[in-house]
mmCIF file of the C-alpha atoms, coordinates in Angstrom:
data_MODEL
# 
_entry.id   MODEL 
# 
loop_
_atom_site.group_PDB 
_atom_site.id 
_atom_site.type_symbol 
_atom_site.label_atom_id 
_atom_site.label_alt_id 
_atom_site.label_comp_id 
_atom_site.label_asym_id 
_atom_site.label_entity_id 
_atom_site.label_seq_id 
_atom_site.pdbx_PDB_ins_code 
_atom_site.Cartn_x 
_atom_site.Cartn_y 
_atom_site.Cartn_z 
_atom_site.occupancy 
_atom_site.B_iso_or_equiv 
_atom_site.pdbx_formal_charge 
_atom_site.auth_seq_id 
_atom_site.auth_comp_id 
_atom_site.auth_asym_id 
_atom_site.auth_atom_id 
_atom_site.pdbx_PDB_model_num 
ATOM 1   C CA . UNK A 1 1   ? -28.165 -34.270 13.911  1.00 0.00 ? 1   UNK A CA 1 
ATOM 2   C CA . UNK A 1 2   ? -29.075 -30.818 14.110  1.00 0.00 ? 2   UNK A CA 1 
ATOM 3   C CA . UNK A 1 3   ? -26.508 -27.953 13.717  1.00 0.00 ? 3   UNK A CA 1 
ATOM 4   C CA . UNK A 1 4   ? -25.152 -26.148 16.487  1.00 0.00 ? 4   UNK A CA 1 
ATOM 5   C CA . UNK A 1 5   ? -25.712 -21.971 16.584  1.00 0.00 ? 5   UNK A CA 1 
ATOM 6   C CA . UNK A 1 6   ? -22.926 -20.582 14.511  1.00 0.00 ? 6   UNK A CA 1 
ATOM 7   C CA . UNK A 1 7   ? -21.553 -23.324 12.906  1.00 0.00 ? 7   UNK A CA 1 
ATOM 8   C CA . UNK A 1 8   ? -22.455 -24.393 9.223   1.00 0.00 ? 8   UNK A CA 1 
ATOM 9   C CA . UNK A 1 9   ? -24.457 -27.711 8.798   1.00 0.00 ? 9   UNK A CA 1 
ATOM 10  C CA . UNK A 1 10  ? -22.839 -30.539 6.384   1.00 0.00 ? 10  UNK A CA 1 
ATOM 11  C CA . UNK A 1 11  ? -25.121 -29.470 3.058   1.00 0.00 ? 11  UNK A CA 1 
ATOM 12  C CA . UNK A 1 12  ? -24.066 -25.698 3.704   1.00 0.00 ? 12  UNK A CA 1 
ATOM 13  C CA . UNK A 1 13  ? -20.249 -26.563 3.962   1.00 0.00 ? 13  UNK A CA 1 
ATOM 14  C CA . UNK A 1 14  ? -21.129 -28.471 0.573   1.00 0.00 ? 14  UNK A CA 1 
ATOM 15  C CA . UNK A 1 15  ? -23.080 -26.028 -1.103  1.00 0.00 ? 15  UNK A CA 1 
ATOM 16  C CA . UNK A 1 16  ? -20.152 -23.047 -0.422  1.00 0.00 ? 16  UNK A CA 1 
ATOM 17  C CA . UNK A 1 17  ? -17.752 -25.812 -1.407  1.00 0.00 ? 17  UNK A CA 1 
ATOM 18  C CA . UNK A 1 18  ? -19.704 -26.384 -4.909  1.00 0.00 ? 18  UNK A CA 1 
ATOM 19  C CA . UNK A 1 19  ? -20.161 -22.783 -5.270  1.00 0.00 ? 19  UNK A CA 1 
ATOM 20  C CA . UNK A 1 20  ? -16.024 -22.097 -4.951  1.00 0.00 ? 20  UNK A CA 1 
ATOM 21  C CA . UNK A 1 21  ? -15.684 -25.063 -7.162  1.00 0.00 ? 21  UNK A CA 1 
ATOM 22  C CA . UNK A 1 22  ? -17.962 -23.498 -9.695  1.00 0.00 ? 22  UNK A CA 1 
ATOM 23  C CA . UNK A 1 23  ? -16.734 -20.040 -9.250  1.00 0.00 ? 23  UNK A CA 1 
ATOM 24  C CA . UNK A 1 24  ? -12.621 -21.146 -9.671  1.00 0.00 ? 24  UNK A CA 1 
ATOM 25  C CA . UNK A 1 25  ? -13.541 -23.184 -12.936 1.00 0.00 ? 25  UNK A CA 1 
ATOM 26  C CA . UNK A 1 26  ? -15.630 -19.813 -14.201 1.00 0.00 ? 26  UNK A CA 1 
ATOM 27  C CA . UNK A 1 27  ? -11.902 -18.089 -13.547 1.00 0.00 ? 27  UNK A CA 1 
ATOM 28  C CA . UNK A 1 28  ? -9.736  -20.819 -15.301 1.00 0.00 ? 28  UNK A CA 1 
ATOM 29  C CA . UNK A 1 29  ? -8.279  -20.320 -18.612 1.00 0.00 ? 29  UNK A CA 1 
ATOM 30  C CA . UNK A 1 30  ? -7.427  -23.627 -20.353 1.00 0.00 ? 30  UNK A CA 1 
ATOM 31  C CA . UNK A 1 31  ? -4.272  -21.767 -21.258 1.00 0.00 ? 31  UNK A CA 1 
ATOM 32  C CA . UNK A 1 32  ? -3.127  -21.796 -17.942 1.00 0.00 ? 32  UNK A CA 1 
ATOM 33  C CA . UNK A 1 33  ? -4.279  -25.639 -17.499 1.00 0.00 ? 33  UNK A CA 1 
ATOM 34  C CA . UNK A 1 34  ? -2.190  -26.157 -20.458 1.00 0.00 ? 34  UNK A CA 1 
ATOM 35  C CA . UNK A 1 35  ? 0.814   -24.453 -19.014 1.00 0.00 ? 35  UNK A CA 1 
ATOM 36  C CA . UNK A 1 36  ? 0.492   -26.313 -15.624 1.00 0.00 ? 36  UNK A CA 1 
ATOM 37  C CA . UNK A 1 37  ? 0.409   -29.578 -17.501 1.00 0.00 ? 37  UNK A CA 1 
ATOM 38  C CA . UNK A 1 38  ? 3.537   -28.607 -19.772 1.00 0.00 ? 38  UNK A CA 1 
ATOM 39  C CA . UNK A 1 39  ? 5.228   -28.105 -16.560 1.00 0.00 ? 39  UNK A CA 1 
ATOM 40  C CA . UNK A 1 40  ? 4.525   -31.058 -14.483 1.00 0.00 ? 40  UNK A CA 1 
ATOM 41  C CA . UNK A 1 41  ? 4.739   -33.119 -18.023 1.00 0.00 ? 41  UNK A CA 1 
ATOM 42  C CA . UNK A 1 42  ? 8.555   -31.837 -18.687 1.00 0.00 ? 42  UNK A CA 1 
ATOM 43  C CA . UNK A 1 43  ? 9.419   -32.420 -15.217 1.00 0.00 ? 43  UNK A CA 1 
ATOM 44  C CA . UNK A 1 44  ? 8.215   -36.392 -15.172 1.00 0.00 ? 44  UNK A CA 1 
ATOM 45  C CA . UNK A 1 45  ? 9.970   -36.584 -18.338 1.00 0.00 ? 45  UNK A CA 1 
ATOM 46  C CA . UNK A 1 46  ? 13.372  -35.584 -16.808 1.00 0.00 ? 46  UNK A CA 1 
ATOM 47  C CA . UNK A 1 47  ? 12.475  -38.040 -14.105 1.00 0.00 ? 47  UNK A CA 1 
ATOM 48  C CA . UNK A 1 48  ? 11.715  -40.750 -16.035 1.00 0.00 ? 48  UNK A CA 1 
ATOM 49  C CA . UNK A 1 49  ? 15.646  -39.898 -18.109 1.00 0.00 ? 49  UNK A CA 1 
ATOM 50  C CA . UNK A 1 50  ? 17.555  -39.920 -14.746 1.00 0.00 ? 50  UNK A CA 1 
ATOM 51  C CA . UNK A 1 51  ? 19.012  -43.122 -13.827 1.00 0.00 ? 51  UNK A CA 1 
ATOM 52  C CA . UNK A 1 52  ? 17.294  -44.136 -11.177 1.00 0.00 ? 52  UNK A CA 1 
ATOM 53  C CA . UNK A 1 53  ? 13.658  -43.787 -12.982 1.00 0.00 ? 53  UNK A CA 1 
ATOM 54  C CA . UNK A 1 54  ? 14.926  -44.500 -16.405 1.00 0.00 ? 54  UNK A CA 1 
ATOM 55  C CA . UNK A 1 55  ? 11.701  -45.490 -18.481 1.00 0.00 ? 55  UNK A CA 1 
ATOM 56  C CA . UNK A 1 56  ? 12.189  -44.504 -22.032 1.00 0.00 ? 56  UNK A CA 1 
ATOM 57  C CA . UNK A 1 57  ? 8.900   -44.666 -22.927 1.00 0.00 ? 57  UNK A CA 1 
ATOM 58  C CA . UNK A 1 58  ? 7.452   -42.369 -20.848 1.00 0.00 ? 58  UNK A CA 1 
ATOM 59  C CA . UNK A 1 59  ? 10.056  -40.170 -21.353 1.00 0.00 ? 59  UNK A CA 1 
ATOM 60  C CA . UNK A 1 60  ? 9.453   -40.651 -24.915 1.00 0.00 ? 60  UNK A CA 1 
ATOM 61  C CA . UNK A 1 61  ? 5.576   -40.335 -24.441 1.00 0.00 ? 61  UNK A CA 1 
ATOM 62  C CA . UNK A 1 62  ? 6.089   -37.194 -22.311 1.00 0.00 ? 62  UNK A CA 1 
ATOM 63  C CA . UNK A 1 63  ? 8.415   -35.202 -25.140 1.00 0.00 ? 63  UNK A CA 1 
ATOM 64  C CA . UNK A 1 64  ? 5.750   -36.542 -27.787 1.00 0.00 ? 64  UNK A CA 1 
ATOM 65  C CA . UNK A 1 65  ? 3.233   -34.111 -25.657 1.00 0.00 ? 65  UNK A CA 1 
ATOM 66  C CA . UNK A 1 66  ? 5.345   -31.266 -25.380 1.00 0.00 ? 66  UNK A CA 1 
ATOM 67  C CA . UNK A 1 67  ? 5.659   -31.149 -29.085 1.00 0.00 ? 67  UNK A CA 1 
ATOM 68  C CA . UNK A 1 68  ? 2.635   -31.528 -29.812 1.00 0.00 ? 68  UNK A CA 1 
ATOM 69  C CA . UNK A 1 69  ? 0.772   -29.453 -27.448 1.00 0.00 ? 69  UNK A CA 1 
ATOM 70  C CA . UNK A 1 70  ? 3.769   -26.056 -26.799 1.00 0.00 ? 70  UNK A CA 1 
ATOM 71  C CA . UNK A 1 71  ? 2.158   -24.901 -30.286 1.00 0.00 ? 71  UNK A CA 1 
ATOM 72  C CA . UNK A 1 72  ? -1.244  -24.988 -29.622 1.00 0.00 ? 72  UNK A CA 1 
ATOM 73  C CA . UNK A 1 73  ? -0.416  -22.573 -26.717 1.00 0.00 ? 73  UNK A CA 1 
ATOM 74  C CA . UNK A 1 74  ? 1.425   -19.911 -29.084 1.00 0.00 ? 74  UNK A CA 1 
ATOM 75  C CA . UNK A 1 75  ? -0.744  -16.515 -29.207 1.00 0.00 ? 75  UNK A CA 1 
ATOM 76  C CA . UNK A 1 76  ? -2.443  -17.826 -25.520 1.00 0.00 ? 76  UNK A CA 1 
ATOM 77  C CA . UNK A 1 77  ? 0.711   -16.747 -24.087 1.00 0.00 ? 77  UNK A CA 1 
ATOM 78  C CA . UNK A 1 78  ? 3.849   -14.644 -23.780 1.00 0.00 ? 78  UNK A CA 1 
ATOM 79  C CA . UNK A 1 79  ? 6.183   -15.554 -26.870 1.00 0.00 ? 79  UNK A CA 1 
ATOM 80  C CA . UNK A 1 80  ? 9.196   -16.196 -24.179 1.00 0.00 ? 80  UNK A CA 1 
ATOM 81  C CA . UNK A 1 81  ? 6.952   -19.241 -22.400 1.00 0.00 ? 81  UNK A CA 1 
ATOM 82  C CA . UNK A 1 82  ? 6.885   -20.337 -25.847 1.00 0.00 ? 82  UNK A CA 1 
ATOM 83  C CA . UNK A 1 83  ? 10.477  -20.325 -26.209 1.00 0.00 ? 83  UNK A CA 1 
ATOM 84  C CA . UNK A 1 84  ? 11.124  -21.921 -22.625 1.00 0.00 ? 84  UNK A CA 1 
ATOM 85  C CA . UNK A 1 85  ? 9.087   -24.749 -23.564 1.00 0.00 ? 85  UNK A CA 1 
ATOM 86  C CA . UNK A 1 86  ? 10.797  -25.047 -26.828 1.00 0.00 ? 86  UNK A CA 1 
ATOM 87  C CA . UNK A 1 87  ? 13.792  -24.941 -25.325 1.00 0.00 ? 87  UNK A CA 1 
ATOM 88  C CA . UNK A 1 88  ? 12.763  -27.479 -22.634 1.00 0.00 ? 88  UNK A CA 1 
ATOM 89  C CA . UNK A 1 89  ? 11.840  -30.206 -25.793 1.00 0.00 ? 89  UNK A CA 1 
ATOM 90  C CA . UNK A 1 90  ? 15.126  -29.993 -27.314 1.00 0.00 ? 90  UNK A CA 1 
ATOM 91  C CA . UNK A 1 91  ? 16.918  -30.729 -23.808 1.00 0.00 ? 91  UNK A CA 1 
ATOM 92  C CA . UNK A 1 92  ? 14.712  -33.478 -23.336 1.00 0.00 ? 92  UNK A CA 1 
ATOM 93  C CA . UNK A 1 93  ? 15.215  -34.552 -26.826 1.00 0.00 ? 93  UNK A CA 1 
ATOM 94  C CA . UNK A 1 94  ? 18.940  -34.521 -26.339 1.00 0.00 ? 94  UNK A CA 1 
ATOM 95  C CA . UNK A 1 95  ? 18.676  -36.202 -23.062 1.00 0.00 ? 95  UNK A CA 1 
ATOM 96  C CA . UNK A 1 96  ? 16.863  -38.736 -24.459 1.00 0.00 ? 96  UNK A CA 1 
ATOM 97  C CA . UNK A 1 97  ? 19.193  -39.075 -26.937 1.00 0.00 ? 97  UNK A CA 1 
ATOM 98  C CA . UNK A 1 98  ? 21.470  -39.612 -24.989 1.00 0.00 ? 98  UNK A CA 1 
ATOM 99  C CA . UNK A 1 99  ? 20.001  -42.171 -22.603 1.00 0.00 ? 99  UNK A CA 1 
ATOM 100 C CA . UNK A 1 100 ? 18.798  -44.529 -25.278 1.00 0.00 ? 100 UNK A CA 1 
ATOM 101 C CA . UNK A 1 101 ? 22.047  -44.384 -26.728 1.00 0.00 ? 101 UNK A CA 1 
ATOM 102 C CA . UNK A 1 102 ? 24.548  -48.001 -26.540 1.00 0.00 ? 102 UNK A CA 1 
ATOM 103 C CA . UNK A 1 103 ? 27.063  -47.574 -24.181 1.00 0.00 ? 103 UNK A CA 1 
# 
């Protein structure tokens, strides 16, 4: 099916599509990945404490990460994202603490 005047055919919509692709990725810094995971990690992890989601393990799995991975970012960024994501373990830790506690 030929293209019509003025409008990009299928492979040219791919081939600007592969080219953005390989242009954002160029940009990316895995520090920044990191930091985006960190995030949506913490978050699922306060999910999976509330009562509604409560799965220990994954909570458990998800604070596991945060320790292991918030120093591997230290000199990649600012010292104070550092200390939020510190900060962000023990609350979890406590949480989870809490939640796996007998009642």
């Amino acid at each position: 099916m030929p293209s019509r005047p003025g409008c990009p055919s299928v492979a040219e919509e791919e081939r600007v599509g592969t080219e953005e692709l390989l242009e954002a990725l160029r940009e990316l810094k895995v520090s920044d990945l990191l930091v985006q995971t960190l995030s949506t990690v913490s978050s699922l992890a306060y999910h999976r404490l509330s009562p509604e989601h409560h799965d220990l393990e994954q909570a458990r799995l998800a604070i596991e990460a945060l320790r292991a991975l918030v120093p591997v970012l230290a000199g990649s960024v600012p010292p104070e994202l550092i200390r939020d994501f510190e900060q962000v373990t023990a609350n979890l830790q406590l949480a989870y603490a809490q939640a796996a506690a007998p009642t």
